[in-house]
C-alpha positions in Angstrom: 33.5 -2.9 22.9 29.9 -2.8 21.3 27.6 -4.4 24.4 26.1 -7.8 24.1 23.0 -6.3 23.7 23.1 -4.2 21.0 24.8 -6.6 19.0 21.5 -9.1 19.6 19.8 -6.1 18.3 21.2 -5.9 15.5 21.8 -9.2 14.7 17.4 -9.6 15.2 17.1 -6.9 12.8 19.4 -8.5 10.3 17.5 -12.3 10.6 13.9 -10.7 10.5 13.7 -6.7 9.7 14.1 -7.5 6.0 11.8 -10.5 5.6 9.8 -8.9 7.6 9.4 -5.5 5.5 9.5 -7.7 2.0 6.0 -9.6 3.4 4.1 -6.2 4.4 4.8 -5.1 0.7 4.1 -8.4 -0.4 0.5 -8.2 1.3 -0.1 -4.8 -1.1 -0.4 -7.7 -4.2 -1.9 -10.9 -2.7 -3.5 -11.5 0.8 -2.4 -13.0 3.5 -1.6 -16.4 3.2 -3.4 -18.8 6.4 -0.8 -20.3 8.4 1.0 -21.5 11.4 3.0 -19.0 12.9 6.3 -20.9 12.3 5.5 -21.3 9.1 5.1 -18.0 8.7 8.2 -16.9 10.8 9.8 -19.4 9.0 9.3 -17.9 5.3 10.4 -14.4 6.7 13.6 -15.7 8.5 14.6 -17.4 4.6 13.4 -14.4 3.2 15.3 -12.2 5.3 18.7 -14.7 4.7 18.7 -14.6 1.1 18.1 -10.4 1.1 21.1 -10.5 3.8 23.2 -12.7 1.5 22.9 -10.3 -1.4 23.6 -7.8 0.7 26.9 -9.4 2.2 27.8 -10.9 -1.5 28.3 -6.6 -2.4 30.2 -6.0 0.8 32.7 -8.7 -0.7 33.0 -7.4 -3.9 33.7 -3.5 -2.3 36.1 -5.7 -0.2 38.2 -6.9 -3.1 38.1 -3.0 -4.8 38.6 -1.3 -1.7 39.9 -3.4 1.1 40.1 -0.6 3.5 36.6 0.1 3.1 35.8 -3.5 4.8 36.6 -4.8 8.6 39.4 -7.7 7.7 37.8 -10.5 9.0 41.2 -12.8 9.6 42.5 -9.8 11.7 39.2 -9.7 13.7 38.8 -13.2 14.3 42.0 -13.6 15.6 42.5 -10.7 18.1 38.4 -9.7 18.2 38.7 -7.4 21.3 42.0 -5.4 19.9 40.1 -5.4 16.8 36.7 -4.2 17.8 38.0 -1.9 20.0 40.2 -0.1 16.9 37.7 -0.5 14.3 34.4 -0.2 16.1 33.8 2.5 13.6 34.0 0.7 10.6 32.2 -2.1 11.7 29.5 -0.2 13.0 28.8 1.9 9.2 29.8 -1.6 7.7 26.6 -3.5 9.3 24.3 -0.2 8.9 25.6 -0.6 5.3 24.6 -4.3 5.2 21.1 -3.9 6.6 20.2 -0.7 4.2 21.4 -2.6 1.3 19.2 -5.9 2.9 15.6 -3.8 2.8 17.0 -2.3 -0.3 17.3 -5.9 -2.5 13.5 -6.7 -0.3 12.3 -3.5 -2.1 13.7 -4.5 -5.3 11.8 -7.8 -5.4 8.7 -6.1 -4.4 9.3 -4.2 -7.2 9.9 -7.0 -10.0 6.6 -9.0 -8.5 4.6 -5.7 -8.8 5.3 -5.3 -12.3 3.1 -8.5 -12.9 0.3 -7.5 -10.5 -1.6 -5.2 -9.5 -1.3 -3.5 -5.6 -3.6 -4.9 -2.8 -4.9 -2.8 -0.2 -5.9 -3.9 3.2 -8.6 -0.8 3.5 -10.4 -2.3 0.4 -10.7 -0.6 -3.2 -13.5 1.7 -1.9 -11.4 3.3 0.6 -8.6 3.4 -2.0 -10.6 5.4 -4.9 -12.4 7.6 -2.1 -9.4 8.3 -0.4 -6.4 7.6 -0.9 -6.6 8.3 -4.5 -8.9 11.2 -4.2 -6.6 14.5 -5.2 -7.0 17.7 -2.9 -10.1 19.7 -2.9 -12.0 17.5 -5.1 -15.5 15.3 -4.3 -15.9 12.2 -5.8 -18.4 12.2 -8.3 -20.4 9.2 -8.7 -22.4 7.1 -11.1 -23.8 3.6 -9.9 -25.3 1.0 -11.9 -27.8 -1.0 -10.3 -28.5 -4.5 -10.6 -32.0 -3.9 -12.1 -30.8 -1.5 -14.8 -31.4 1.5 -12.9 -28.8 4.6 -13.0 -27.8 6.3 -10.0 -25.4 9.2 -10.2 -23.9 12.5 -7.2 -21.2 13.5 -5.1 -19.8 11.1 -2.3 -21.6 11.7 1.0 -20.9 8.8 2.9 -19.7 5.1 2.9 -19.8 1.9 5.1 -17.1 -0.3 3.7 -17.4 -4.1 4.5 -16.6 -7.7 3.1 -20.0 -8.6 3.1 -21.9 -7.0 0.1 -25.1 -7.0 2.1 -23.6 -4.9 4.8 -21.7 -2.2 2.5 -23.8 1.2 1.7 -22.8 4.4 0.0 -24.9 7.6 0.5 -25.0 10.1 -2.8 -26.2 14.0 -2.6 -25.9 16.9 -4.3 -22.7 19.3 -4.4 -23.1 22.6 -2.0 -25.5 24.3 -4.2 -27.8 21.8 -4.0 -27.6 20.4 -7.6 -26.3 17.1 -9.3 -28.1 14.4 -8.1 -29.6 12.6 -10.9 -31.3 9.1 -11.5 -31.8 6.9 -15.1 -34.4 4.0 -14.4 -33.1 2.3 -17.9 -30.1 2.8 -20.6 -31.8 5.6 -23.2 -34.0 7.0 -20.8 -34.1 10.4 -20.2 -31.8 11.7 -16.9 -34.1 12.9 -14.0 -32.9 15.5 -11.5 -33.8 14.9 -7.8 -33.6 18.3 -6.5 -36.3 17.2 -3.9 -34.1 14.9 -2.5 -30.8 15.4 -0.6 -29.5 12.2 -0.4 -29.4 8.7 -1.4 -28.5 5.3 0.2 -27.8 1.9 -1.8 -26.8 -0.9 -0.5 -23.7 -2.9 -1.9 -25.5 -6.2 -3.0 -27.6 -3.9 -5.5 -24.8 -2.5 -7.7 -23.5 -4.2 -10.6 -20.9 -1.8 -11.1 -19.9 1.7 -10.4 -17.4 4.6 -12.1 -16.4 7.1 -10.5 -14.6 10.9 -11.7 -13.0 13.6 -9.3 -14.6 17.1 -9.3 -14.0 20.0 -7.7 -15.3 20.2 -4.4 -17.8 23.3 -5.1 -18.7 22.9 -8.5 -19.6 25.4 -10.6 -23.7 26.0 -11.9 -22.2 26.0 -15.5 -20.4 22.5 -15.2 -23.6 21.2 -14.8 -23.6 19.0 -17.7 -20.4 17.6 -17.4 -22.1 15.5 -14.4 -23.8 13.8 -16.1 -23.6 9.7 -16.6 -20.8 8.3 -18.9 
């Protein structure tokens, strides 16, 4: 017979694993929502009954085409130790089956949300375009316009990435020869290189907006101009 406990394992997995997984890819669109714990337990224990539901509603239907395929349920409640000891088997690929097809109908609804909305990231979207998004050997290049009009533009040095606008900095610089830092003090104006200068530190309450393009990580002399603002 399957122990006591591993049944109470399972049967924890089945209640919460799936609500559960559906909110952590829920949180990639919206935030978290602020609320009592039971609240919140609550909606992933529903969530988590309605994935399972699903999930049972297709072990029924492969019941009725394939009978075989599915522990009889008559037969088990009415000699369950003669039963789970012949068909332990089955029952136990029969509830694996159940819980994979559970997270698979949470994934699906994650993925019929997301097609309305865009992905939120809990490492904010500066991490995200630096990052995560960044492809291999590549430096981000990039151009920041300031709140006074003024045109910043070089590779990624550094970053401090915060909530408060106040408290967020980035740090520009040239690439490893020592070129492609550049500053605009007005739209029209001609583009100044800093070559004095190795780096550069705003702070995020003075930018009004920034774009930002992948390079190669050890640019080339002759790709000079293509650093330049657009």
């Amino acid at each position: 017979m399957i122990p006591s406990t591993t049944v109470q394992v399972f049967l924890f997995l089945a209640l919460v694993a799936p609500g559960l997984y559906y909110e952590l890819l829920r949180e990639r669109r919206r935030p978290a929502i602020g609320e009592t714990a039971f609240r919140e337990a609550s909606r992933i224990a529903l969530a988590s009954v309605l994935f399972d539901v699903a999930a049972l509603a297709v072990l029924a239907i492969v019941r009725v085409i394939q009978p075989t395929w599915i522990p009889d349920l008559r037969l088990w409640l009415a000699h369950p130790a003669a039963y789970l000891r012949d068909h332990y088997v089955l029952i136990i690929w029969v509830a694996l089956t159940g819980l994979v097809l559970a997270f698979g109908f949470a994934t699906l609804a994650d993925q019929l949300h997301r097609r309305r909305s865009g992905d939120m990231r809990p490492g904010g979207i500066w991490f995200q375009l630096f990052r995560t998004d960044r492809p291999d050997n590549t430096v981000p290049w990039v151009s920041l316009r300031l709140t006074d009009g003024v045109e910043i533009a070089g590779f990624l040095a550094y970053y401090v990435p915060a909530d408060d606008p106040a408290v967020v900095e980035i740090a520009l610089r040239h690439n490893a020869q020592g070129t492609g830092l550049q500053l605009r003090k007005a739209e029209g104006q001609q583009i100044e290189r800093l070559d004095e200068w190795s780096d550069i530190v705003v702070r995020g309450d003075q930018i009004s907006y920034f774009k930002v393009r992948y390079l190669p990580a050890a640019p080339r002399t002759s790709a000079r101009r293509r650093w330049q603002f657009r």
